[in-house]
DRENLUM-636492 format. One record per residue (C-alpha): residue in one letter; x, y, z. Coordinates in steps of 0.001 Angstrom, whole numbers, plus 500000, padded with zeros to 6 digits. Layout:
REM residues N
aXYZ;...
END
This chain:
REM residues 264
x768672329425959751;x765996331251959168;x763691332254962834;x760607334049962759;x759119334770966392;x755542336276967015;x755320337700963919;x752426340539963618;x751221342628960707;x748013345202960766;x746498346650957336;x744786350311957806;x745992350349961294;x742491352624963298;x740572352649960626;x737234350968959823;x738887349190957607;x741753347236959583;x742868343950959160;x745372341730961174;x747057339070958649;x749653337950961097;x749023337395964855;x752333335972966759;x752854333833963574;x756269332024964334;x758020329381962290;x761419328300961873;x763226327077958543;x766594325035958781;x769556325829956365;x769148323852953181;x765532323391953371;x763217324098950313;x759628325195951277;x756942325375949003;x753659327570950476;x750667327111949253;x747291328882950090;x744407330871948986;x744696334819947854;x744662336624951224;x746063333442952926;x749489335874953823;x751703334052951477;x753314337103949359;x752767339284952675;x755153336844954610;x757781337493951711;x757357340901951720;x758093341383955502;x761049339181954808;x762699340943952350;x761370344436953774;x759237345649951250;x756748345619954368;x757615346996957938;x756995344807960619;x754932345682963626;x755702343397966131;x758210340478966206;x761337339648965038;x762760337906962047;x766214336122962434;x768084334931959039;x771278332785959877;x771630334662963582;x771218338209962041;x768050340160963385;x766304341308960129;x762870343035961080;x764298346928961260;x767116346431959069;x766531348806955950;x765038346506952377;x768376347755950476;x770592346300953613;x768528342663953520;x769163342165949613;x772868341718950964;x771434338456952130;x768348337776950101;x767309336313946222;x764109337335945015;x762475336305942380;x758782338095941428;x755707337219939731;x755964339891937017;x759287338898934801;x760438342683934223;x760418342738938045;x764146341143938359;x765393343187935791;x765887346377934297;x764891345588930396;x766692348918929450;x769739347093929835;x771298344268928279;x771936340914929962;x775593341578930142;x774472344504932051;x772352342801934469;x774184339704935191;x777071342739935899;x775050344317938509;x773930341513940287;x777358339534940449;x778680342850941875;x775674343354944075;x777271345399947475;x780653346031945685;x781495349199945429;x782668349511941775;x780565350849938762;x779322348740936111;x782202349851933424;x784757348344935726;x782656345305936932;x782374343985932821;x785395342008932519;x786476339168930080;x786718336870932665;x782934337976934183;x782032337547930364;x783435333862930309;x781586333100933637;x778005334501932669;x778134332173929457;x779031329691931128;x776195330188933539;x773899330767930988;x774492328252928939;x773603325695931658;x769805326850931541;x769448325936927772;x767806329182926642;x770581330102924069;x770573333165926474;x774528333037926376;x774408333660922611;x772427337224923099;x774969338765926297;x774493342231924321;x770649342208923995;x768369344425925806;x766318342475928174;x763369344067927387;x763828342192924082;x763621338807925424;x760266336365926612;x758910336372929445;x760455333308929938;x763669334420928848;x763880337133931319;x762126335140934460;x765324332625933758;x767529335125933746;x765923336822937199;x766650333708938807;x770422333461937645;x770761337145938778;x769037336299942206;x771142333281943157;x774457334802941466;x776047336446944742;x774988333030946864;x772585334293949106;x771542333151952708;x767711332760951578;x766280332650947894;x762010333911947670;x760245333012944805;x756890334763944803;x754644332653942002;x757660333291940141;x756065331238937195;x752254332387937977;x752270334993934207;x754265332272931927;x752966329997929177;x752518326184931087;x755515325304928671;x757410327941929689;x756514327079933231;x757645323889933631;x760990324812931905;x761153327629934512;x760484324917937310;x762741322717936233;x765961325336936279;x764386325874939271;x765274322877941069;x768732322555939572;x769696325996940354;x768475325253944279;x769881322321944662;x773855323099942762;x773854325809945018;x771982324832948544;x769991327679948938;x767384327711951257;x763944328799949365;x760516329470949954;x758333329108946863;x754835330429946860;x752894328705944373;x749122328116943625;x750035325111941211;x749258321976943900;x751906319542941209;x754703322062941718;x754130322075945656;x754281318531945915;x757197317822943522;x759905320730944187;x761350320877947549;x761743319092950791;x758467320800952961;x755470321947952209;x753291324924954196;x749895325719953699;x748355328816954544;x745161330528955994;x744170333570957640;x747715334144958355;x748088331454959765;x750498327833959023;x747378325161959057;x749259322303957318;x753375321500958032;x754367318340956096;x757809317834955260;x760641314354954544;x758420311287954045;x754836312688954288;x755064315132951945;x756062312573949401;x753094310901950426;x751039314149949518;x748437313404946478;x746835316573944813;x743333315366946348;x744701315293949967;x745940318702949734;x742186319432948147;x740442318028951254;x742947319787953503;x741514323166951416;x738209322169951842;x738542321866955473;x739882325162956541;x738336327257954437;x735237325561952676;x734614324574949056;x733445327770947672;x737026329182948427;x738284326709946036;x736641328356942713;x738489331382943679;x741411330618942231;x742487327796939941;x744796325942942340;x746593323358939831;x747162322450936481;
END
């Protein structure tokens, strides 16, 4: 499904200040599965997204989604076949507009028709119905700005928009990481019910260690920019927050691990 092959990726390319993240990274993700990646800041976890989705050129190597070479295809072209979901809820929608508005524009996503024509009473119909699932009483404000909701609110509403036109892979980069840790576990929860009604094949980065052990089916961990840990079926169910602790403390030591708080 998803085929990445000898992936690399240079930062400040001849200059003293270069960086490889990615050297001939490769890793392959089958259609249905739900990876959560986990990993300290600089580990490559956002970068890996971002060269995904094409918000960041490749250098060398080739990314495959579903038998479709992705690595020089233009960022506007791969949201055809992408969901993404950001950090920052404003990200994932434009809070100008109401949520009629954007659930419009992303259920007509690569359609050519503008958005007067794409608001029907039938689309109408569908959104509530949509919305009303997520029990946010988001169906009962279609005509409010966005930029009026919570953060919440909005990141909810992101990941309705991102999954709306069914695509091949859904990214969710710490797409909980700025809400409230009420909010958050409502947002986790949709989450998993939006996933698994629709069988998309996600990758989650997260820094919370519960949320990468309970959501999904496999489980990456990151370093250097490089996969150290690949646990997926039965042994990651076996995974205990202090396992995934030790596995930290080996491949990077125990000072990296007051760098970040890595659960909650």
């Amino acid at each position: 499904m998803l085929k990445i092959q000898r992936l690399c990726k240079i930062f400040n390319k001849n200059t003293i200040n270069e960086n490889t993240l990615f050297n001939n990274l490769s890793l392959d993700v089958d259609e249905g599965e739900f990876v959560t990646i986990i990993g300290s800041n600089g580990a490559g976890k956002s970068t890996l997204l971002n060269l995904i989705s094409g918000t960041l050129s490749v250098d060398e190597g080739s990314i495959v989604l579903n038998g479709q070479e992705m690595s020089r295809m233009e960022e506007y072209k791969r949201t055809k076949h992408l969901g993404r979901v950001f950090q920052d809820p404003s990200k994932g929608v434009s809070p100008g507009m109401t949520i009629l508005e954007n659930m419009s524009m992303a259920y007509n996503k690569g359609k050519r028709f503008g958005l007067g024509m794409c608001v029907s009473k039938k689309n109408i119909n569908l959104f509530n119905e949509m919305l009303s699932q997520i029990n946010l009483s988001l169906e009962d404000k279609l005509h409010t700005k966005v930029g009026m909701l919570s953060g919440g609110q909005r990141q909810a509403l992101s990941l309705m928009m991102a999954v709306m036109s069914k695509p091949k892979l859904l990214l969710l980069d710490e797409h909980i990481a700025a809400l409230d840790p009420k909010t958050s576990e409502r947002i986790i929860e949709i989450t998993g019910k939006v996933v698994a009604e629709n069988k998309i094949t996600t990758l989650m980065v997260t820094h919370n260690l519960n949320h990468a052990i309970k959501m999904g089916n496999r489980l990456f961990m990151m370093h250097g920019g490089k996969i150290v840990m690949d646990v997926k079926g039965e042994e990651k169910n076996k995974l205990t927050i202090d396992k995934l602790l030790k596995c930290f403390e080996k491949v990077q030591g125990k000072e990296a691990l007051s760098d970040r708080v890595l659960f909650s």
